[in-house]
N, C-alpha and C positions, 0 to 999 in steps of 0.2 A: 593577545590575539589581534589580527590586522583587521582595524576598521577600514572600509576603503564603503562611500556612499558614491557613486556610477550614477546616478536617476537622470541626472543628466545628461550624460553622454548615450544612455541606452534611448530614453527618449526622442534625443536629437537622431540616433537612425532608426528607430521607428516610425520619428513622420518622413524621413526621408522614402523610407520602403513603399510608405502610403503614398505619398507623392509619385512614385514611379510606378505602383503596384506591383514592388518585387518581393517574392514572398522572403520568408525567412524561417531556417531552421536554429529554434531556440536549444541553446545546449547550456546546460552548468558542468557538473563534474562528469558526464556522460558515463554514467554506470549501469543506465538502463538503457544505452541504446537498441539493446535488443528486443527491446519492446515492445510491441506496435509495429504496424507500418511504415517504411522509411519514406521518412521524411523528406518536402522539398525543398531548395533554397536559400539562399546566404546562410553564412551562420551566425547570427547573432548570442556573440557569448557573456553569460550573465555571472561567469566565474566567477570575476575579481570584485563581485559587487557582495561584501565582505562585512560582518560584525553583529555581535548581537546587541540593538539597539535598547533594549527594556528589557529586566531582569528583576520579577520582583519574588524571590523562594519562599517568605509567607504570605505570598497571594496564589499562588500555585500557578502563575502565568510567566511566559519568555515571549517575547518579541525580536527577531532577527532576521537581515535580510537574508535572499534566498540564494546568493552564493558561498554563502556560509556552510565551512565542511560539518557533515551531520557529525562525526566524530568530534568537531569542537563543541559541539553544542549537548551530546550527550556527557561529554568530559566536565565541562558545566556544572550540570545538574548533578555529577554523581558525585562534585565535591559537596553536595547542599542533600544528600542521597536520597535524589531524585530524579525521575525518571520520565521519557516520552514513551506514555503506557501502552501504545499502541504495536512497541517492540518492530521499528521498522526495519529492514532486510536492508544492506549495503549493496552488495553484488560487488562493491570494488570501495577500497579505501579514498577515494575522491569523490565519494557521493555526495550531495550537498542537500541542505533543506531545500529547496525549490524543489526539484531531482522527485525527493521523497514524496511530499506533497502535490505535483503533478501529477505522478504516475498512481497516487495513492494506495500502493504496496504497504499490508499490512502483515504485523508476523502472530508468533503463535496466540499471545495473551488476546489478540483479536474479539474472539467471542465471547472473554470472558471480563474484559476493561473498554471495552469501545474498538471503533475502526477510526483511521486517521482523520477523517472527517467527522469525526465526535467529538474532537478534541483541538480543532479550528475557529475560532472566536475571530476571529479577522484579518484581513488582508490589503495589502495596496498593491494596485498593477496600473500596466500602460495598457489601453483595451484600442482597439483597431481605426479610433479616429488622432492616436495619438495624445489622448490624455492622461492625465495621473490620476486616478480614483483609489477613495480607501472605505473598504466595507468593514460591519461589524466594528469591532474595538478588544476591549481587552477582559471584557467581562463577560459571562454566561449568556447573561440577557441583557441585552442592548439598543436594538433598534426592532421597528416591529417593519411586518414586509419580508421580502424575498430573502434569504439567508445567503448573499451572494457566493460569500468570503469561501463556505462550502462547496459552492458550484465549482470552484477553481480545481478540487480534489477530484482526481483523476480524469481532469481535462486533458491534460498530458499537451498543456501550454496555447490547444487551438481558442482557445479564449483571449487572452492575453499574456503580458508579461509579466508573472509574478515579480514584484519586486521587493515585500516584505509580508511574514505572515507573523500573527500572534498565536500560540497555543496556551490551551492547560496543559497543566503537565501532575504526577503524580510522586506521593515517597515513593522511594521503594520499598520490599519489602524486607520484613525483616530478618524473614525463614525463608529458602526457596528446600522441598526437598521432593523428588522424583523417584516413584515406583514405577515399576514395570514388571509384565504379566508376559508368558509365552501364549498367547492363543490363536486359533485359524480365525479368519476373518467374518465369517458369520458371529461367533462368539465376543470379538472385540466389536464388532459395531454393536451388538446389544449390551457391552457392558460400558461401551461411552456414553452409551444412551443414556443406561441405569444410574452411571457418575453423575449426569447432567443436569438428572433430576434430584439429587440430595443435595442437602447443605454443605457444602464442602466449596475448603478454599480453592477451587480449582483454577491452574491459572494456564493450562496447558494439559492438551490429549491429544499423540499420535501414537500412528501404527502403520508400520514398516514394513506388512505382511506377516511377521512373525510374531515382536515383539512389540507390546503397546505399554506408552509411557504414559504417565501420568503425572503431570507436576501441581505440585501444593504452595501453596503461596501465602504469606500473612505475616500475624501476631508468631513466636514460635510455641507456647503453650495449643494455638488451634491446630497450629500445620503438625505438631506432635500427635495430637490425637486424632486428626486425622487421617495422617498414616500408619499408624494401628487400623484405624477402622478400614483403611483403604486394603491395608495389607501387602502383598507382594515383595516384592527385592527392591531394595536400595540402590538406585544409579550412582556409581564413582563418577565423577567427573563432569557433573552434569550441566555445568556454565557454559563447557565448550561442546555439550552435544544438545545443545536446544542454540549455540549460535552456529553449529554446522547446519541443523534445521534450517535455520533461518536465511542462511546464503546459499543453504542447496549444496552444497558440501559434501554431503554424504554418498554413500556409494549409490543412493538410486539416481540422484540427479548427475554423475559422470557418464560423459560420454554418450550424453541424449543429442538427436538429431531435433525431433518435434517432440515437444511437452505442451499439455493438454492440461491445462485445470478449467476443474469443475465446479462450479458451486451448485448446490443442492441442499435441501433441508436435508439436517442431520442422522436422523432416524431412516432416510432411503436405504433400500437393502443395495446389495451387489447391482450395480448396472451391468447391464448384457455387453460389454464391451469386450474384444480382445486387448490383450496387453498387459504391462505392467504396472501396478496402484501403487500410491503411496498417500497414505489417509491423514489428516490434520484438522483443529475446528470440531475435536467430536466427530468427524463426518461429513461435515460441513464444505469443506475445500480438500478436491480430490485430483490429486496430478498421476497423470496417467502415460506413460510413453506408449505409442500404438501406429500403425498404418491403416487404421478405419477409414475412413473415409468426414471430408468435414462433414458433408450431406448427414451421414449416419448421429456423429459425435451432437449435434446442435441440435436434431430432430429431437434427440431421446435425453438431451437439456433441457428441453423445452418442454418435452415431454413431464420430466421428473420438478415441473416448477420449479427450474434453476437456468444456468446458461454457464458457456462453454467458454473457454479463450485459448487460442494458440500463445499460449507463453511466451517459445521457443520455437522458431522457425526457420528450416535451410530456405524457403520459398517465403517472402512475406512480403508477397503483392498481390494473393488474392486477399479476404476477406479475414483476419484472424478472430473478430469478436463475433458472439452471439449474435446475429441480426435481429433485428428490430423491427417490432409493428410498423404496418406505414403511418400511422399515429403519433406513434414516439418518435417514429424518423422525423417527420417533420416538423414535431417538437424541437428536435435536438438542432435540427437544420437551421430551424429558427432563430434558437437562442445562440448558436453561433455566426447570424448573420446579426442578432445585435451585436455583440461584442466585437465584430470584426468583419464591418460592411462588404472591405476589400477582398477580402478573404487570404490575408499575407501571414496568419499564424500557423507555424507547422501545419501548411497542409496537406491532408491524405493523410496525416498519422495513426488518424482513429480510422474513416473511412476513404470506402475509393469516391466518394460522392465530390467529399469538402476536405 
C-alpha cells in the first residue's frame, strides 16, 4: 500500500489561504460530492496523503491518514476478519477515509453496532489558524473534556482538515444469514418494531415496500436458531444485496432526481407524505423520492421528532438540511468560528450562513 505523509505541504496552503483569506474546497476521493451544498473555493486536495499509520488487530483499533482509499483499509481488516462496523456506503470506488468520516454516512448495521461517530477514538487536523492539532488517541477513554475528534464526523471538512483519524473497529461475523417476508407496509413496520424488541442477533432490517429483509448476524449456532425463530425465506445472494443497499444500487434509488431521507424514531407510522418509500434502520432512516414541497417535508420532520435532508438534489442552493433552532444555530455558528476564525473551510457546504 503507498505511504505518502502530505501534513506538510497541506499545511503550508492552508496558512497561505489564511493569509489571503481564500477559501478552500476540501476534496479526497470526491465520491460524495453530491452531498451538501456546493462548495466554494480552491481545491485543496487531500488525496495523495496516503497509508495506514497504526494497526493494532488485537487491540481492535486502525490509525490511517484520510486519503487513504476506504477499500484499502477495509481489505486490511478483512485479512485479520475484521471489520469498520459501522458498514459505510462508497458511492464510488475512490472513496477515501477522510470522505467517509466527514460526511459521516453510515449503512445498514447502523442501529444495531454504532454510527460512524461511535467508533472515532481520535483525530489530527489543520483547524483555520493553520495549526496541527491531535484529539483523543487510540483508546476508548482517553482524555476528559469535549470529544473533539467526534465533532469532526459529519462536519463535511467546515471545521478543519482532517488529516488522520483513529477508529475501533470490530470481527466480523461469523454467520451472516437474511430472511425476508412479503408484507404491506403497515404490517412491516409493526414487525420491525416487534424484531427490535427481542433478542436476536439482528444486524440489518429493510423494506422495499413489498419485501422486508431481515439479516442475522453472529456466533453460527445463534444466527441458526434464530432464523428458525425468525422464520420466513432464505435470501440467495445476500452479500451483494445488502452492498446494493448500501450504494443505493437498487431499483429504488435509479434514476432519482431529489431523494429525501428521514430520520425519525422507529416505531413512527406512515408519514402523510406523497411519494415513494424505501425503509432502513427498523424505521428509523427513510428515503423518500417526492415533489412535496421542503416547507412540507421539514415541518412534519420536526413534527415526528426527527429531521429531514435533501440527499440528492438537481437544485442544491437552497437549504438541503433540517433547519435549526436559533439556539443550535448559533451554537453551531460558533464552534465553527472556533475552528476556523477566517472562515476558508468548505464554505456554504452545510449552510447558506457559513
Amino acid at each position: 500500500m503507498q505511504v505518502n505523509d502530505q501534513t506538510e505541504d497541506i499545511q503550508h496552503s492552508v496558512v497561505q489561504a489564511i493569509e489571503a483569506k481564500t477559501p478552500l474546497h476540501i476534496v479526497g476521493g470526491v465520491s460524495k460530492s453530491f452531498y451538501g451544498r456546493v462548495s466554494q473555493g480552491d481545491v485543496l486536495s487531500i488525496g495523495a496523503h496516503q497509508g495506514i499509520v497504526n494497526y493494532h488487530p488485537s487491540e481492535l483499533v486502525l490509525t490511517a491518514r484520510t486519503g487513504t482509499l476506504l477499500s484499502d483499509v477495509e481489505q486490511t481488516l478483512a485479512k485479520n476478519g475484521q471489520m469498520l462496523a459501522f458498514e459505510p456506503p462508497y458511492f464510488s470506488p475512490s472513496a477515501t477515509l477522510g470522505g467517509t468520516i466527514a460526511c459521516g454516512i453510515s449503512g445498514a448495521r447502523r442501529p444495531y453496532t454504532g454510527s460512524v461517530r461511535d467508533f472515532v477514538l481520535g483525530c489530527k487536523i489543520i483547524n483555520g489558524k493553520g495549526e496541527v492539532l491531535s484529539f483523543g488517541g487510540e483508546v476508548m477513554k482517553n482524555v476528559a473534556g469535549y470529544d473533539v475528534s467526534r465533532l469532526m464526523v459529519g462536519a463535511m471538512g467546515t471545521l478543519g482538515v482532517l488529516l488522520e483519524v483513529s477508529l475501533k473497529v470490530l470481527p466480523k461475523p461469523v454467520v451472516e444469514k437474511t430472511r425476508i417476508f412479503e408484507l404491506n407496509v403497515v404490517d412491516a413496520l409493526a414487525h420491525m418494531t416487534a424484531l427490535s424488541r427481542k433478542s436476536l442477533p439482528l444486524s440489518a432490517l429493510s423494506f422495499d415496500g413489498r419485501l422486508l429483509y431481515i439479516r442475522l448476524s453472529g456466533a453460527e449456532k445463534a444466527v441458526l436458531a434464530a432464523s428458525k425463530k425468525v422464520g420466513g425465506n432464505e435470501l440467495p445472494d445476500q452479500e451483494n444485496f445488502w452492498r446494493d443497499c448500501n450504494e443505493q444500487r437498487n431499483s429504488f434509488f435509479k434514476e432519482v432526481s431529489d431523494l429525501w431521507r428521514i430520520s425519525i424514531p422507529p416505531a413512527t407510522p406512515e408519514l402523510s407524505l406523497s411519494g415513494e418509500w424505501y425503509y432502513e434502520w427498523g424505521g428509523a432512516q427513510r428515503w423518500l423520492k417526492t415533489t412535496e414541497s421542503k416547507q412540507n417535508i421539514f415541518t412534519l420532520a420536526e413534527k415526528m421528532q426527527g429531521h429531514a435532508t435533501l440527499f440528492r438534489a438537481e437544485d442544491r442552493s437552497g437549504e438541503l438540511f433540517q433547519p435549526l433552532p436559533e439556539t443550535l444555530k448559533k451554537l453551531h455558528r460558533n464552534i465553527k468560528m472556533a475552528f476556523d476564525p477566517v472562515g476558508i473551510f468548505n464554505p456554504y457546504r452545510i449552510s447558506r450562513d457559513w
